[in-house]
N, C-alpha and C positions, 0 to 999 in steps of 0.2 A: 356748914356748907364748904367751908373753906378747904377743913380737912378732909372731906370727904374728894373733894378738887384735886388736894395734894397726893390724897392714898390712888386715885386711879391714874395719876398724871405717872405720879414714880411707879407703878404695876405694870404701866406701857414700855418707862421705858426699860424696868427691869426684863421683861420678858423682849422685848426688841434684842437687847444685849445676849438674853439669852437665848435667843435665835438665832442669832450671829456666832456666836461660840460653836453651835450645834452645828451650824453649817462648815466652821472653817474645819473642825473636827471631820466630818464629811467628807469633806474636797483631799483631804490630807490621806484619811484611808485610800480613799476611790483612786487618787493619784498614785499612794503606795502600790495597788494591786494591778493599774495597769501599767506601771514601770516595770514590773514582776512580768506580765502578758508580752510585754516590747523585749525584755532578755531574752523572754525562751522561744518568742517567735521573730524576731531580728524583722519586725513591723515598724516601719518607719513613725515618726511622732504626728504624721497625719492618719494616718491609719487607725493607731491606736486613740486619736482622737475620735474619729468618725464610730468609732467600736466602741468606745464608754458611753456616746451619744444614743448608739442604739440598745447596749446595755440598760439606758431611762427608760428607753421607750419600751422595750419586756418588759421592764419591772413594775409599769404604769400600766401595762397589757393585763401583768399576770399579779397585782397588788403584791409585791415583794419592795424588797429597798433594792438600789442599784448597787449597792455597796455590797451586799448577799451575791448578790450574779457576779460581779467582776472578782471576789476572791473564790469562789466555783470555780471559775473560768480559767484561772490560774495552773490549780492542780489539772482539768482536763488537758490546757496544753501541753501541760508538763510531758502526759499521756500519748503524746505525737497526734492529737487528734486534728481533723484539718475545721475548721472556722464552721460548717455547716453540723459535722459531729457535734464540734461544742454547745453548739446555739439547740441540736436536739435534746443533747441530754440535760444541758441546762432548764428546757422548759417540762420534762418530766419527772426530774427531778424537782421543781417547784410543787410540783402538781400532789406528788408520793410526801412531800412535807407537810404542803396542806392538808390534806385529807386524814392525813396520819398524826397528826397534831406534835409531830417532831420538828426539833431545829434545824435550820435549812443545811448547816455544814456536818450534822449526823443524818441526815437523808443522804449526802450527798457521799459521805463515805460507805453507808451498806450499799447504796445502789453502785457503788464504783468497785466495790467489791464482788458483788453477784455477778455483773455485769464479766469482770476480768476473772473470776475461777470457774463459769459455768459456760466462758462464749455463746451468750448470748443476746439479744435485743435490749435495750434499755426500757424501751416502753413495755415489753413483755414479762422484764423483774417486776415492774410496779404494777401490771395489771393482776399477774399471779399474788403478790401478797395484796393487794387491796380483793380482792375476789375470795381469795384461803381467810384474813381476817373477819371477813363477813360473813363470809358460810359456816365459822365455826364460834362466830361471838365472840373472838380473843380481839383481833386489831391486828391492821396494815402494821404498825410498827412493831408489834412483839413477831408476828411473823419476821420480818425485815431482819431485826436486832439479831432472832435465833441464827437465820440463818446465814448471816455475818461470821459466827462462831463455825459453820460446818462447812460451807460454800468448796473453800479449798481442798481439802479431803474429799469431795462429795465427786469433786469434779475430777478429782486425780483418779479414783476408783470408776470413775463412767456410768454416777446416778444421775436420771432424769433430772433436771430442776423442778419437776412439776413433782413429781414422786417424792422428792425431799421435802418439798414445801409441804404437802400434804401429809406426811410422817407430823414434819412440824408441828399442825395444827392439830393434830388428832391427840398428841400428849400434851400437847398444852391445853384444852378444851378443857384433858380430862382431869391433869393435874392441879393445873391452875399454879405451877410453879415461873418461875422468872424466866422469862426468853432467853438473858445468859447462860441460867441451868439447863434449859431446855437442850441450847444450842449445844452447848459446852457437852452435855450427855451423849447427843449424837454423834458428835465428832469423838468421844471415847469408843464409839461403838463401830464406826468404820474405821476407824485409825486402829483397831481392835484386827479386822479383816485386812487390812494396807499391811497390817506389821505381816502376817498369815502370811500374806502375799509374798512379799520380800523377805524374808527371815524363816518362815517354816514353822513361827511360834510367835504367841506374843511376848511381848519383852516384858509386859508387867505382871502377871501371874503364870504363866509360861504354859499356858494352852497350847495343844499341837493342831496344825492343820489336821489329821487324821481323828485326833481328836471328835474336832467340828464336823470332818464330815462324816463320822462312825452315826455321832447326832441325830446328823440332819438323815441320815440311810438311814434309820430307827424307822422312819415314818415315808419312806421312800420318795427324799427330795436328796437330789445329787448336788456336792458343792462344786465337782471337776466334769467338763464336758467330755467329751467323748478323745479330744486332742490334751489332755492332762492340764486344761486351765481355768483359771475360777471361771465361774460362770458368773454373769453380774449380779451383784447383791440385790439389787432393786426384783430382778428374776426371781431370786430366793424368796426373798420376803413375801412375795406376790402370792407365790408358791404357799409359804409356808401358812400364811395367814387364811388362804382358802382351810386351811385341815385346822385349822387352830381350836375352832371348837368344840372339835371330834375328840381330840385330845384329853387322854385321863392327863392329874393334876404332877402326877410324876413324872411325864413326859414335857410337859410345856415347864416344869420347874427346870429339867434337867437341859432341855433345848433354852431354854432365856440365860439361864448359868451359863455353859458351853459358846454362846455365841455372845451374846453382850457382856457376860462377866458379872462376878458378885455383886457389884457398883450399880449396874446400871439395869439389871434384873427387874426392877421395878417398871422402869422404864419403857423397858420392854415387853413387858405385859401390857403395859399400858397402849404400845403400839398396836400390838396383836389382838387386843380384846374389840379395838376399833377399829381395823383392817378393812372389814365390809364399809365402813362409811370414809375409809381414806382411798377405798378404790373410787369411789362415788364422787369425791372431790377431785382427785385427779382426772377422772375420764370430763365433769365437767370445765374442770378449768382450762383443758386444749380451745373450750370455746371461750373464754373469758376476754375475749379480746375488746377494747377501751373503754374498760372498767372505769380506771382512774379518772377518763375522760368524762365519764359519766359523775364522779364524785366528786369530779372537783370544778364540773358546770353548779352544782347544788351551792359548793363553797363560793365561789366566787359571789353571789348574791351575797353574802354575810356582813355584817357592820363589820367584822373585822378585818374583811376581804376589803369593804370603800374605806375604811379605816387605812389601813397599809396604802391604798391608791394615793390618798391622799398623801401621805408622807414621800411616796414614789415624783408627787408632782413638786413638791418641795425642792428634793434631789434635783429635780429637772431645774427650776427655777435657779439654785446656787451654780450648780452647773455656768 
């Protein structure tokens, strides 16, 4: 009896002690990131106080740690964002982690990423890859990761972001290959058209504009508008992908060569074979609007979702 007195007497207070450690660890980050928030936004130390305190209070809203929001929080400022910006993208990017079962500071860099090469909405990146994930059975995060790799390219050439996303999901459905290669492929494949653009050729097998567009005339789709300028690729593909089936095997060999390159040939079939059901995802996802909000009401119920709550009240409590 006695030892059994002694083993739960010293378990308390081992575990007291280490609840203590856990905490001062805590307070030491949390401090670190909003020291970092008071540099780049010259917030007086009551401010920055009142702002970590509501920083709990999100985190106990949306079952995250405070400690995940306030170094988020950091880089957004960095970003010149003003305090209402930060507190948006902070809570849908929570949402786009959950749901996507990624870590909250790699959620938070695809979405700052889409977000700044595509200008557009924060909650609009996340409701497009939670919607393209589902509709094609890959996942919010391999969508996300891909288009990490093409976002910038995508957006310097003037493709849709919905039209890219839904490329996305159509080769990876069918490939079943890694969102890096996925991504990494596309962005060869417009960076292929970017070099066209600027150069007159590409720089790495030395393809001619005329080239491309002798091709793409083969089957009477024009690459230069009527003013002697690309036309935009998202156009083309649209284009090209209606006749694609019509196409004998030497035409569609000679158009994926020509336009995507030896490399990514595959790829590009893999595009075009699925076209009629990337036009279908695109045309539906202009509706997909709070998607995420939809999936991450489902999550929030989860033992892992009161699980994190709980740790979120802790925070609060050392606080």
């Amino acid at each position: 009896t006695r030892i059994t007195q002694w083993g739960i007497a010293t378990s308390l207070v081992y575990g007291s002690l280490r609840q203590l450690k856990e905490g001062i660890s805590y307070l030491g980050e949390l401090d670190n990131a909003m020291n970092q928030v008071q540099i780049v936004t010259n917030k007086t130390s009551d401010e920055v106080l009142e702002l970590s305190n509501s920083y709990n209070t999100l985190a106990k809203q949306m079952s995250v740690t405070t400690s995940q929001i306030a170094l988020a929080s950091v880089e957004f400022y960095r970003q010149g964002l003003s305090d209402e910006e930060v507190n948006k993208r902070l809570q849908s990017i929570i949402q786009y982690a959950k749901i996507s079962g990624m870590e909250f500071q790699e959620s938070a860099e695809i979405i700052t990423a889409t977000v700044n090469s595509m200008g557009i909405d924060v909650q609009r990146a996340t409701d497009i890859f939670s919607y393209m994930g589902d509709a094609t059975a890959t996942g919010a995060d391999e969508i996300g990761r891909a288009f990490q790799k093409v976002g910038g390219t995508a957006g310097e050439l003037g493709v849709e972001f919905e039209k890219v996303s839904s490329w996305i999901s159509i080769i990876s459905s069918k490939t079943r290959e890694s969102a890096e290669s996925i991504g990494t492929s596309m962005k060869s494949m417009m960076a292929r058209i970017q070099n066209m653009k600027a150069y007159g050729f590409d720089q790495e097998d030395g393809t001619t504009v005329n080239e491309v567009a002798k091709a793409l005339a083969e089957v009477n789709i024009a690459l230069m508008d009527s003013e002697g300028q690309f036309r935009n690729i998202g156009t083309i593909f649209d284009e090209l992908g209606a006749k694609w089936d019509s196409l004998d095997s030497r035409q569609k060999a000679y158009l994926a060569t020509t336009i995507a390159g030896t490399r990514q040939q595959s790829r590009f079939y893999s595009l075009m074979g699925g076209y009629a059901e990337s036009i279908d995802l695109y045309n539906k996802s202009l509706e997909a609007l709070g998607v995420t909000q939809q999936k991450y009401d489902v999550w929030i119920q989860s033992t892992e979702a009161h699980i994190e709550k709980f740790s979120a009240t802790l925070e609060g409590f050392w606080q």
